[in-house]
Biopython code that builds the backbone (N, CA, C, O; Angstrom):
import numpy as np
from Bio.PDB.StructureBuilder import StructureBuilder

atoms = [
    (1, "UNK", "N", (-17.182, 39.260, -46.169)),
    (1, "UNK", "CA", (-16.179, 38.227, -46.230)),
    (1, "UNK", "C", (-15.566, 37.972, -44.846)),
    (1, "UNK", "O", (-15.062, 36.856, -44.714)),
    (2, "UNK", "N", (-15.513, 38.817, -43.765)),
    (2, "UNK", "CA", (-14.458, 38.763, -42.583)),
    (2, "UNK", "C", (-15.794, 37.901, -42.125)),
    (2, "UNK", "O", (-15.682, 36.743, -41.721)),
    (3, "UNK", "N", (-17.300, 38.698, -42.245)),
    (3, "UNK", "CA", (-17.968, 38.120, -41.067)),
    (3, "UNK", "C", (-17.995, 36.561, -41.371)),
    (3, "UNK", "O", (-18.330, 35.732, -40.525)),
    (4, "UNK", "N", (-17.579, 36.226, -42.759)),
    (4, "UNK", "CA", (-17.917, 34.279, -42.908)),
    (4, "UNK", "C", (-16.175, 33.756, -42.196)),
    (4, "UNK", "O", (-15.898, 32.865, -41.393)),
    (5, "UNK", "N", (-15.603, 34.402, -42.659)),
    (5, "UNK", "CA", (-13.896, 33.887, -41.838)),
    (5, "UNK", "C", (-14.441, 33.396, -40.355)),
    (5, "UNK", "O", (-14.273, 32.270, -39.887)),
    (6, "UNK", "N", (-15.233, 34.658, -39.631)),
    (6, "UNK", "CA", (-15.056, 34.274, -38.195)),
    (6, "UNK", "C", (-16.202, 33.270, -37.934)),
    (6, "UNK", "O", (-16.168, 32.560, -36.928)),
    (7, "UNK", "N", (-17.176, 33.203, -38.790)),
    (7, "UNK", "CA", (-18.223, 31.875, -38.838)),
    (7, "UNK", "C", (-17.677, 31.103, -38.895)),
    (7, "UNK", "O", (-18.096, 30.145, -38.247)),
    (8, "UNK", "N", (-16.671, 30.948, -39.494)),
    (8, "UNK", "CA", (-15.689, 29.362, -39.834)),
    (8, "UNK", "C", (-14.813, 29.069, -38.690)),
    (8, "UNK", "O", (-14.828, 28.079, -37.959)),
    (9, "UNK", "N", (-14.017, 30.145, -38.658)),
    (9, "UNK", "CA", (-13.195, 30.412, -37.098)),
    (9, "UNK", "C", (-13.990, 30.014, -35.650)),
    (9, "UNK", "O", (-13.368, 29.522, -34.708)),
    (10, "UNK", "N", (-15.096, 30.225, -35.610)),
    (10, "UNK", "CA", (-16.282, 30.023, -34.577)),
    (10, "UNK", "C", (-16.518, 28.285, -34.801)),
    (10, "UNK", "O", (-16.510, 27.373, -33.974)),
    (11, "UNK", "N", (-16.690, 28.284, -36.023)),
    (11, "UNK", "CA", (-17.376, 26.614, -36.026)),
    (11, "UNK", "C", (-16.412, 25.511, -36.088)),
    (11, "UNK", "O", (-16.602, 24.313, -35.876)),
    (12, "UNK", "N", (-15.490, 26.050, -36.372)),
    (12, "UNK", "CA", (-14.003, 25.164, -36.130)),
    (12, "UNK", "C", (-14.005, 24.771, -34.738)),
    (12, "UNK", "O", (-14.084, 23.616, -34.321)),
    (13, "UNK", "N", (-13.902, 25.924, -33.995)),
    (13, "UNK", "CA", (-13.590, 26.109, -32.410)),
    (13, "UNK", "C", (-14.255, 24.774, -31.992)),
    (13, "UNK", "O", (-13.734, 23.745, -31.563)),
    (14, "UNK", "N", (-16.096, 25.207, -32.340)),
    (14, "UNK", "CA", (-16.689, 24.330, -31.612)),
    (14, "UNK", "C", (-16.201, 22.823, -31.678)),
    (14, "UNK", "O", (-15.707, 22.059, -30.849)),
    (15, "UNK", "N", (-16.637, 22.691, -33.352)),
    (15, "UNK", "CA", (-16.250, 21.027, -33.506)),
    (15, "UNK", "C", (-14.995, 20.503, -32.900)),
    (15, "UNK", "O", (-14.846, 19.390, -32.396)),
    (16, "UNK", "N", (-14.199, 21.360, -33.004)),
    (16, "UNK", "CA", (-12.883, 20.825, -32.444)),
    (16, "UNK", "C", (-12.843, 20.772, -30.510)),
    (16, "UNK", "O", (-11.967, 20.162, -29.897)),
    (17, "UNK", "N", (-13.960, 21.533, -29.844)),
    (17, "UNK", "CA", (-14.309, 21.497, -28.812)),
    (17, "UNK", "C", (-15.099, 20.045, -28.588)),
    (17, "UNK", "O", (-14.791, 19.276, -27.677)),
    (18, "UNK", "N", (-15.947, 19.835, -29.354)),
    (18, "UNK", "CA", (-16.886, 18.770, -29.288)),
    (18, "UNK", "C", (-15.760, 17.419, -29.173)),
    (18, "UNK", "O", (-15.989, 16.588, -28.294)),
    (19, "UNK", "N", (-14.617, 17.240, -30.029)),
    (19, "UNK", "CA", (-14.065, 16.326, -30.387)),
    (19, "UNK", "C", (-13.441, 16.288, -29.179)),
    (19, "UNK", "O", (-13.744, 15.293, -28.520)),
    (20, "UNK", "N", (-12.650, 17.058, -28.650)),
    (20, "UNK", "CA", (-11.695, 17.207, -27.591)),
    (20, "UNK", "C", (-12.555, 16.650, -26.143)),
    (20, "UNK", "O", (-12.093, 15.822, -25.358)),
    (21, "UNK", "N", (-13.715, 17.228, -26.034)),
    (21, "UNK", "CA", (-14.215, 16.601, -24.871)),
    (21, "UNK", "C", (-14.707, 15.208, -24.533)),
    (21, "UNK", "O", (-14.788, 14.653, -23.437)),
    (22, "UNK", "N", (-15.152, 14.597, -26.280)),
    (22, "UNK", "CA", (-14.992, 12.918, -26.409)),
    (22, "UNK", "C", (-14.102, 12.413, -26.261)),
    (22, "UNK", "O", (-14.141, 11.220, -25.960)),
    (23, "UNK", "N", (-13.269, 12.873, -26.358)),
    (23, "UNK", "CA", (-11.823, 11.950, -26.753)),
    (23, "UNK", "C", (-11.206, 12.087, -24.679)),
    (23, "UNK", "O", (-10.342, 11.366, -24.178)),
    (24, "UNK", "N", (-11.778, 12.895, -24.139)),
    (24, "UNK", "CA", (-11.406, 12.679, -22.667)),
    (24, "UNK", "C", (-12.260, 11.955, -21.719)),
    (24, "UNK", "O", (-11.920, 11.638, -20.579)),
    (25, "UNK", "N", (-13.502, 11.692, -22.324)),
    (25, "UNK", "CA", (-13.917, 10.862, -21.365)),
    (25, "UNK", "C", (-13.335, 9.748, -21.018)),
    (25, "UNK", "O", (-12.599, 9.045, -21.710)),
    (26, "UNK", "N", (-13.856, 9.510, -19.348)),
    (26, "UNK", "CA", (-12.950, 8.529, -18.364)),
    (26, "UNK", "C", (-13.704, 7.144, -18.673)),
    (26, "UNK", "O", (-14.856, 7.447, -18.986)),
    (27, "UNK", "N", (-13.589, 6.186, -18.702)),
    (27, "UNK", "CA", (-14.105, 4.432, -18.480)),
    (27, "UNK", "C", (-14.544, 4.349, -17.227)),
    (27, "UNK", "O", (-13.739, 4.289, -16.297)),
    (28, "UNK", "N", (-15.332, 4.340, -17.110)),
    (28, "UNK", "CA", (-15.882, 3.963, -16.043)),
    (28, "UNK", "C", (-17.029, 2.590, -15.786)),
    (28, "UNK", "O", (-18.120, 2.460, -16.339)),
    (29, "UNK", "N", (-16.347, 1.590, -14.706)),
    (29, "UNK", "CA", (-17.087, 0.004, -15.125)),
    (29, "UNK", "C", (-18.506, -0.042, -14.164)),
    (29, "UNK", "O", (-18.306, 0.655, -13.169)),
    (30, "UNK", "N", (-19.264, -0.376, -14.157)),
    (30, "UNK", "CA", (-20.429, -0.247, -13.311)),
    (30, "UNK", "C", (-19.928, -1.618, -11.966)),
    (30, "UNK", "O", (-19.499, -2.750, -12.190)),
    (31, "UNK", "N", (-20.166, -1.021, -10.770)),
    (31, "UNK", "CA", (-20.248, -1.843, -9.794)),
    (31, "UNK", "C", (-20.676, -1.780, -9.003)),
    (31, "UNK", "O", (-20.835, -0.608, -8.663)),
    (32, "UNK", "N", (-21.274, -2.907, -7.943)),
    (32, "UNK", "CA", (-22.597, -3.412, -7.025)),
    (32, "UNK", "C", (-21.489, -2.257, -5.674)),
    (32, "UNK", "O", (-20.502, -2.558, -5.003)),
    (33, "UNK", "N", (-22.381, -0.788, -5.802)),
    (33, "UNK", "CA", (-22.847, 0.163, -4.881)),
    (33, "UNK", "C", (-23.264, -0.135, -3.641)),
    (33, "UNK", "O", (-24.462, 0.148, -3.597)),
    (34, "UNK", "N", (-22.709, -0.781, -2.076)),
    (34, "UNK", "CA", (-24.048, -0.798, -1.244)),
    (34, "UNK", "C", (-24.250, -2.174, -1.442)),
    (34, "UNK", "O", (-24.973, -2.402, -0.473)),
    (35, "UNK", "N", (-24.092, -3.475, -2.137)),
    (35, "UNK", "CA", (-24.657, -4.354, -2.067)),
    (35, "UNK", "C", (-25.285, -4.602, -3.027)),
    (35, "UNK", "O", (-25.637, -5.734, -3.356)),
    (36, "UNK", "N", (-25.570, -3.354, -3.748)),
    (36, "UNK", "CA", (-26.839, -3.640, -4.853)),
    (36, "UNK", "C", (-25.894, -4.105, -6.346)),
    (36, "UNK", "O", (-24.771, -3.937, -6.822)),
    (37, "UNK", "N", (-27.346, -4.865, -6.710)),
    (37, "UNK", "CA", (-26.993, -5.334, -8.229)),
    (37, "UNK", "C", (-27.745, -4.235, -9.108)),
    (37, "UNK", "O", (-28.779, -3.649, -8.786)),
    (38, "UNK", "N", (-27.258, -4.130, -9.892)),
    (38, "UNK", "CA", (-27.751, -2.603, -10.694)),
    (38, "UNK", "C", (-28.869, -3.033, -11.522)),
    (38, "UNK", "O", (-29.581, -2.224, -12.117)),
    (39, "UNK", "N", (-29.067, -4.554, -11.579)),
    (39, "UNK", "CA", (-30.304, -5.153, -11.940)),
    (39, "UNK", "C", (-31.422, -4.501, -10.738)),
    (39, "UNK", "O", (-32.304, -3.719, -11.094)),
    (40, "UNK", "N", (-31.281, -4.880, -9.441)),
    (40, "UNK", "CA", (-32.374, -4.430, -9.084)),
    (40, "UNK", "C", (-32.901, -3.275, -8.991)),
    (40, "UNK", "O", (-34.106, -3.023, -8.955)),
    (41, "UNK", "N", (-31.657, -2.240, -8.932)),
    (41, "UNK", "CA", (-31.967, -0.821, -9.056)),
    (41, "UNK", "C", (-32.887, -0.560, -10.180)),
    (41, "UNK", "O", (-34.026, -0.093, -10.128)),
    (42, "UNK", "N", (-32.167, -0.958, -11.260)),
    (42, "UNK", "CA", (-33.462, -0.584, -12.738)),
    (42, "UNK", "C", (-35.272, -1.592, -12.932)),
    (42, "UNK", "O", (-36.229, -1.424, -13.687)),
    (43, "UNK", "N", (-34.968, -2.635, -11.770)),
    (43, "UNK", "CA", (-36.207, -3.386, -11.702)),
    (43, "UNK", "C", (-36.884, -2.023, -10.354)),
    (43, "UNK", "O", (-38.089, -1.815, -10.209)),
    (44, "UNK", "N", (-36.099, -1.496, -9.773)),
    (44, "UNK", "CA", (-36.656, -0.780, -8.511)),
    (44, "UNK", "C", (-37.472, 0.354, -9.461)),
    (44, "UNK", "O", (-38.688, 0.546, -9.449)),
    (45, "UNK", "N", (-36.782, 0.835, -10.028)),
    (45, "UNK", "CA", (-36.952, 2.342, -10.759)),
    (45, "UNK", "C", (-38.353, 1.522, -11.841)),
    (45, "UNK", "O", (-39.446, 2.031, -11.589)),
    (46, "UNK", "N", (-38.382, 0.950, -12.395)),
    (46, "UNK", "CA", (-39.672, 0.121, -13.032)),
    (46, "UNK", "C", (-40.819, 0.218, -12.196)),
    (46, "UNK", "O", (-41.833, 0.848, -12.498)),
    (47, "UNK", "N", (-40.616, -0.511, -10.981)),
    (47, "UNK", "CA", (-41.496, -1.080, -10.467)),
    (47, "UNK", "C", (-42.404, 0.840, -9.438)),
    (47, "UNK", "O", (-43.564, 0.975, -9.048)),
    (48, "UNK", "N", (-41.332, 1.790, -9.368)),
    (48, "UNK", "CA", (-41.727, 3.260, -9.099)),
    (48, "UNK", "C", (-42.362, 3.829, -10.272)),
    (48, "UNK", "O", (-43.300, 4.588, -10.030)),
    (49, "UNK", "N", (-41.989, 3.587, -11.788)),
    (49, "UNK", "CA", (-42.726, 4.562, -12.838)),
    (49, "UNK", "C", (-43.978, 3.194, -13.118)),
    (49, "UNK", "O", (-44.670, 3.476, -14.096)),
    (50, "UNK", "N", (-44.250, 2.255, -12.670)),
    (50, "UNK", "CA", (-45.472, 1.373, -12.573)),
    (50, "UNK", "C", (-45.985, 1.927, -11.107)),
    (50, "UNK", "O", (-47.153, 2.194, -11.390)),
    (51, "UNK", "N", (-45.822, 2.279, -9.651)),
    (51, "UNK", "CA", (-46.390, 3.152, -9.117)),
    (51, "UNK", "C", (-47.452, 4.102, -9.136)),
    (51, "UNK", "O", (-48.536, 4.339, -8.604)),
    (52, "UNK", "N", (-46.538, 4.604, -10.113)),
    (52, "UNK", "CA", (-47.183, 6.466, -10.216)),
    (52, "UNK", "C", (-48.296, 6.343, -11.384)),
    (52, "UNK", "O", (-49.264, 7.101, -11.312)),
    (53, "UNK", "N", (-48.193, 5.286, -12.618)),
    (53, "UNK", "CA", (-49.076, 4.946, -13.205)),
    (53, "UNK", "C", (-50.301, 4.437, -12.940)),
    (53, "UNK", "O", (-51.339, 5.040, -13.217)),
    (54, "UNK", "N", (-50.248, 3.056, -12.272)),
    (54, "UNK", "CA", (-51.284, 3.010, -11.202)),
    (54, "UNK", "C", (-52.075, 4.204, -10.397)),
    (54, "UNK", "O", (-53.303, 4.146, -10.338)),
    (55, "UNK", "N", (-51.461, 5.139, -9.862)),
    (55, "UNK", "CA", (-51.978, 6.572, -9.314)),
    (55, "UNK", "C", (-52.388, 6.612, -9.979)),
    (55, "UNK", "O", (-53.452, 6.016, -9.819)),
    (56, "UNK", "N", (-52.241, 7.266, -11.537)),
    (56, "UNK", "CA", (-53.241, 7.714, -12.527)),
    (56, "UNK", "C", (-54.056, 7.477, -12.902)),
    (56, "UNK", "O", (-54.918, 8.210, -13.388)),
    (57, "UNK", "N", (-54.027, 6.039, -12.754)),
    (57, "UNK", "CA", (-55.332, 5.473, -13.513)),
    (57, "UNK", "C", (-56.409, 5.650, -12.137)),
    (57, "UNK", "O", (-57.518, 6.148, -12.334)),
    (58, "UNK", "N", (-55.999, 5.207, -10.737)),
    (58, "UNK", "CA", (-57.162, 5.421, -9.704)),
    (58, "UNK", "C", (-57.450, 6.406, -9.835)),
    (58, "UNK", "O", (-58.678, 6.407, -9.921)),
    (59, "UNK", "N", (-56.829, 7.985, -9.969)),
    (59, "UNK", "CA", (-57.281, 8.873, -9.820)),
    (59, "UNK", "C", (-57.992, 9.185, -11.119)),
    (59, "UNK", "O", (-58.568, 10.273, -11.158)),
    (60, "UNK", "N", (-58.042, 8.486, -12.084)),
    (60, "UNK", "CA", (-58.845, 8.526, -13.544)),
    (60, "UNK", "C", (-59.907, 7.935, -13.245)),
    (60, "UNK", "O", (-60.760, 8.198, -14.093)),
    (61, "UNK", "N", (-60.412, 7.037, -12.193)),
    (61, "UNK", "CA", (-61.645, 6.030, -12.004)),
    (61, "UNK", "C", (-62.175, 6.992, -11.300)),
    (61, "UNK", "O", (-63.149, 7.627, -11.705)),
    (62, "UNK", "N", (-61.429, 7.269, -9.844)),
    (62, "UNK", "CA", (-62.333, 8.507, -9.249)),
    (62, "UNK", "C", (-62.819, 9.461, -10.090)),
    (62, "UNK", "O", (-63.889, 9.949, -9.725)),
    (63, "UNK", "N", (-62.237, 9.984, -11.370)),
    (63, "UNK", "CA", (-62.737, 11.143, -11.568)),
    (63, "UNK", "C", (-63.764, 11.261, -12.541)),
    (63, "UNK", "O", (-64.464, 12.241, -12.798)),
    (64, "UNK", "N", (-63.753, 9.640, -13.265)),
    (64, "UNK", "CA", (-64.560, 9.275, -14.184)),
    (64, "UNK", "C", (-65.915, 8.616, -12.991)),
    (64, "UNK", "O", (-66.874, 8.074, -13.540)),
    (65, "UNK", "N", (-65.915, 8.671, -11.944)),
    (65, "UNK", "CA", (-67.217, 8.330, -10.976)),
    (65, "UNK", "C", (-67.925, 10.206, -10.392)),
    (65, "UNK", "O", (-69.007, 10.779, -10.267)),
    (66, "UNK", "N", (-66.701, 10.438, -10.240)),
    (66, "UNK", "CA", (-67.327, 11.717, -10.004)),
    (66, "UNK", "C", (-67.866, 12.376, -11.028)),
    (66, "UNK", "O", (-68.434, 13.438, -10.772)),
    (67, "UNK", "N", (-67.812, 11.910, -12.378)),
    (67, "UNK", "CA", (-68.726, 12.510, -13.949)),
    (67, "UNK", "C", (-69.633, 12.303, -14.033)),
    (67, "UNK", "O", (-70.592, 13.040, -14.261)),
    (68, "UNK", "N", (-69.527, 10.449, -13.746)),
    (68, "UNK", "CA", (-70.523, 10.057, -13.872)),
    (68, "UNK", "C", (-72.169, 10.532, -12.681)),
    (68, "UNK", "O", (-73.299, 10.820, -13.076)),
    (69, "UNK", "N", (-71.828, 10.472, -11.715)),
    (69, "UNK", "CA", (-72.676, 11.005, -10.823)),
    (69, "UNK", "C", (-73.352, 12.772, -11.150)),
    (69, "UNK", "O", (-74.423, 13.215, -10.736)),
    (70, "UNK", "N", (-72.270, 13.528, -12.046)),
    (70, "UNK", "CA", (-72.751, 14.664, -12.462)),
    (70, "UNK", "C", (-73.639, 14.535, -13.256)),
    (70, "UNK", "O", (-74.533, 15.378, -13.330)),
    (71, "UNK", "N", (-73.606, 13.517, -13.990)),
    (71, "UNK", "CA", (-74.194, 13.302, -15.162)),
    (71, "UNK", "C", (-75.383, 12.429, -15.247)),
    (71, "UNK", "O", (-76.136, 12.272, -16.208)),
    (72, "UNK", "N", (-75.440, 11.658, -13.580)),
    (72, "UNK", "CA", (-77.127, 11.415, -13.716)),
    (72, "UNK", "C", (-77.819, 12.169, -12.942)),
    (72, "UNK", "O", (-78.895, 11.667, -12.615)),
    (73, "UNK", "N", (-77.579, 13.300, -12.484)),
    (73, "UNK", "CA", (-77.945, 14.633, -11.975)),
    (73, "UNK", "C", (-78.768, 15.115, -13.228)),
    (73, "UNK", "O", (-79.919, 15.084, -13.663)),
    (74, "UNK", "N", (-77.376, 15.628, -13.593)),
    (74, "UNK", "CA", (-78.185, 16.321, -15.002)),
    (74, "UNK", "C", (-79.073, 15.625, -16.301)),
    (74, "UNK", "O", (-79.865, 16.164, -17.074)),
    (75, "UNK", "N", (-78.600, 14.180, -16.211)),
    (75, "UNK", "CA", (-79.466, 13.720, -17.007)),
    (75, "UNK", "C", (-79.202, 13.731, -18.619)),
    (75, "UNK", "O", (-79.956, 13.733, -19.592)),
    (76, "UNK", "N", (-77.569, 13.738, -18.427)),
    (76, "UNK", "CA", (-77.103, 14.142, -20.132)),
    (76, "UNK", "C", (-76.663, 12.410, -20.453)),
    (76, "UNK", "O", (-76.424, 11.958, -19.333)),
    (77, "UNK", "N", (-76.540, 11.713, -21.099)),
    (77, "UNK", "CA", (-76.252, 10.793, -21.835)),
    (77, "UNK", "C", (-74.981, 10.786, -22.669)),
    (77, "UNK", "O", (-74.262, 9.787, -22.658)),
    (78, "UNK", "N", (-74.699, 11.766, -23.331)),
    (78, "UNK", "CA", (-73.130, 11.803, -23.467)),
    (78, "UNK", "C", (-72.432, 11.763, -22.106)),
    (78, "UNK", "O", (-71.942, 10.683, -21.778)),
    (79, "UNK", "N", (-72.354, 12.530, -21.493)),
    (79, "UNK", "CA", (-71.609, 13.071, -20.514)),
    (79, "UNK", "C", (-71.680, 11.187, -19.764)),
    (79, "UNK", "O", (-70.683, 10.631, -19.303)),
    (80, "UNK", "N", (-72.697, 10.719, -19.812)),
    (80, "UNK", "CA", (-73.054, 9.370, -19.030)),
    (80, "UNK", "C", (-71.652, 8.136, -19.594)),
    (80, "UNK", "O", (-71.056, 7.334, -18.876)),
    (81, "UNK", "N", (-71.445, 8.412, -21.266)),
    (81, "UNK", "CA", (-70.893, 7.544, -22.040)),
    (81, "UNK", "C", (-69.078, 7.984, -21.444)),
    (81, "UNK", "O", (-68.141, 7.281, -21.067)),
    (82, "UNK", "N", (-69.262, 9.476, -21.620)),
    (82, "UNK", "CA", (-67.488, 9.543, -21.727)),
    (82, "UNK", "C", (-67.141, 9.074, -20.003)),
    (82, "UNK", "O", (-66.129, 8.469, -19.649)),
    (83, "UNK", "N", (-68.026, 9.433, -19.287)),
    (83, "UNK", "CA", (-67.510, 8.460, -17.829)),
    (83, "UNK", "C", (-67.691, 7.693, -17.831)),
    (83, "UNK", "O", (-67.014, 7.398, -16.846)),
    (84, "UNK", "N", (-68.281, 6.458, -18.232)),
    (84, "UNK", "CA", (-67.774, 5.147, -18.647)),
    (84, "UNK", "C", (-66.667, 4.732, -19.135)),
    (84, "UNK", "O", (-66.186, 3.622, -18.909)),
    (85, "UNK", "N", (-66.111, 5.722, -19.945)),
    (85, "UNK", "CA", (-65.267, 5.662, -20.595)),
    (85, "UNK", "C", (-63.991, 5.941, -19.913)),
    (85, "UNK", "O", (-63.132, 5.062, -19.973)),
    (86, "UNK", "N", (-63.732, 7.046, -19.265)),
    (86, "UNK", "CA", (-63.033, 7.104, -18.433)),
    (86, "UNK", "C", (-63.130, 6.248, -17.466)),
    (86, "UNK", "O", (-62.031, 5.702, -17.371)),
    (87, "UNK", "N", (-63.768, 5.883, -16.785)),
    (87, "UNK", "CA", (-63.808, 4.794, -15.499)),
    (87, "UNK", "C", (-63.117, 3.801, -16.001)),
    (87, "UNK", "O", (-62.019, 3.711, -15.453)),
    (88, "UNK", "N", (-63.397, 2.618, -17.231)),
    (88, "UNK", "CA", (-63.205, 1.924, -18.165)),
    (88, "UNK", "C", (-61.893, 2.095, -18.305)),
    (88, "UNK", "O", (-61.094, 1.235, -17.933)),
    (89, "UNK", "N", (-61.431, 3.548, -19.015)),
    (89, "UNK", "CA", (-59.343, 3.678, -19.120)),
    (89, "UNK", "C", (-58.874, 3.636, -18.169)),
    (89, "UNK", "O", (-57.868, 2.928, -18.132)),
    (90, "UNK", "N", (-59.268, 4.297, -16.937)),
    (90, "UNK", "CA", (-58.655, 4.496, -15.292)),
    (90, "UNK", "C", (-58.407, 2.739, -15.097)),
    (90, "UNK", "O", (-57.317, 2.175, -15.195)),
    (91, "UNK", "N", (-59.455, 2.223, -14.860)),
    (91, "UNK", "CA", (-59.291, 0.480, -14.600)),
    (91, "UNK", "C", (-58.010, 0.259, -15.709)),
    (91, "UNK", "O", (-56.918, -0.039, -15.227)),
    (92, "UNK", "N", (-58.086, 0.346, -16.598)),
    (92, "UNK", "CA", (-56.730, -0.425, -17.453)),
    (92, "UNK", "C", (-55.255, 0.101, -17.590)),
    (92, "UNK", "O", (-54.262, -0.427, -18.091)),
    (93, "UNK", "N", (-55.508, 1.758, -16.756)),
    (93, "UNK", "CA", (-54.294, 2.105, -16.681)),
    (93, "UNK", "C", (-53.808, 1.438, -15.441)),
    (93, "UNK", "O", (-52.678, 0.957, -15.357)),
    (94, "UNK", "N", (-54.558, 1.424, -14.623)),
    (94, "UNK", "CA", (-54.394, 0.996, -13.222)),
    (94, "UNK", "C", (-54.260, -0.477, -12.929)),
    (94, "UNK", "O", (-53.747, -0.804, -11.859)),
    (95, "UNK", "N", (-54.754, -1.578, -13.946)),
    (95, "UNK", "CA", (-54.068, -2.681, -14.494)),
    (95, "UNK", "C", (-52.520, -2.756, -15.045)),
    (95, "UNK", "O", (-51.756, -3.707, -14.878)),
    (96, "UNK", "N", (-52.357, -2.045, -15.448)),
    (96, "UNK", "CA", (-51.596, -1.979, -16.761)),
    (96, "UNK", "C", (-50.213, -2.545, -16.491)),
    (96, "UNK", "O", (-49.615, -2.822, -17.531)),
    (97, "UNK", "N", (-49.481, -2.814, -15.253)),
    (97, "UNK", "CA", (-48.457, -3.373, -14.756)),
    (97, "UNK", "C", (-48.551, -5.287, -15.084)),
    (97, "UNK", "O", (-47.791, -5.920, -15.817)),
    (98, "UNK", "N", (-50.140, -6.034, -13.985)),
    (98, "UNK", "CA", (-50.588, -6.882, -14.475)),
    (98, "UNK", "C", (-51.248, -7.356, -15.789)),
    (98, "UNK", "O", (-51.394, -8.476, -16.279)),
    (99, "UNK", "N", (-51.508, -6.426, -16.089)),
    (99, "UNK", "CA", (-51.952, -6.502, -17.799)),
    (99, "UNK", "C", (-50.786, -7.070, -18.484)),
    (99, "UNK", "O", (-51.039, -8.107, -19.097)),
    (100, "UNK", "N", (-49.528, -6.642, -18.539)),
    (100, "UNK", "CA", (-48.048, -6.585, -19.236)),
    (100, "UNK", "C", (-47.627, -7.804, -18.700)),
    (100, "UNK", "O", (-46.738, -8.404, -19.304)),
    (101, "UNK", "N", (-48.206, -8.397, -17.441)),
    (101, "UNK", "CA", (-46.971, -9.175, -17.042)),
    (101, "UNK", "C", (-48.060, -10.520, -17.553)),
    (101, "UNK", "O", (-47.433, -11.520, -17.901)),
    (102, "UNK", "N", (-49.252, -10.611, -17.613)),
    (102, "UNK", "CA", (-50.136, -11.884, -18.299)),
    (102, "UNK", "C", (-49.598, -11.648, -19.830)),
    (102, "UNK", "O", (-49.567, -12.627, -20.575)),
    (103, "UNK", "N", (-49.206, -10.464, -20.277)),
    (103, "UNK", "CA", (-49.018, -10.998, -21.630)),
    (103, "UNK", "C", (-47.578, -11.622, -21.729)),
    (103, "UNK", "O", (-47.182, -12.497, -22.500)),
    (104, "UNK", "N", (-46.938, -10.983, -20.806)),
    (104, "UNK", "CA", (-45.578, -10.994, -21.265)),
    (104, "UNK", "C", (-45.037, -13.012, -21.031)),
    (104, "UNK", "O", (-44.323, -13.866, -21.557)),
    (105, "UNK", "N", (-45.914, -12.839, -19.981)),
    (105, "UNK", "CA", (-46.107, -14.657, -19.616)),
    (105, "UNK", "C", (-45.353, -14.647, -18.469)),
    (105, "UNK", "O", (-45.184, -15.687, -17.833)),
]
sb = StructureBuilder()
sb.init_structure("model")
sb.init_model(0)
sb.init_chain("A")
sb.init_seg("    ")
for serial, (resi, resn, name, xyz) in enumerate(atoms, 1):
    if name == "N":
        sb.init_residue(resn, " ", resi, " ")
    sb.init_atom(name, np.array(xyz, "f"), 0.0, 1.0, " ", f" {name:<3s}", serial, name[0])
structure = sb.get_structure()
């Protein structure tokens, strides 16, 4: 029985911790930092995680050419298909910025 008192005593604390630290947050209004419009910052930060995507996909073409070349070595035919395949995703990840923006219009 004591150990559920102090479970309750404990979970009180918290919630009433949780509440107390909402109820103090400050307002804070967003404003042009430096010049900047916070539009371009989040078009900046876009246009960096479209970057690094692009990386992936080149480095998915390279690596789907470097399969492929293993693979008319050896002379396997699967191995021939999934680097196509990869070469094939690498190109569309590595599109994939212009891809979005023809659909998007």
């Amino acid at each position: 029985m004591k150990i559920m008192k102090k479970i309750k005593k404990i979970g009180t604390m918290v919630v009433s911790s949780k509440i107390l630290f909402m109820l103090m947050t400050p307002v804070v209004y967003a404003e042009e930092v430096g010049g900047e419009n916070p539009l371009t910052v989040v078009n900046n930060l876009s246009n960096f995680i479209f970057d690094i995507v692009q990386a992936v996909g080149v480095i998915m073409v390279l690596f789907g050419l470097v399969q492929f070349g293993l693979a008319l070595k050896s002379h396997d035919p699967s191995q021939r298909a999934s680097s196509i395949l990869t070469i094939l995703g690498g190109i569309v990840i590595a599109c994939a910025k212009t891809i979005l923006n023809i659909i998007m219009g």
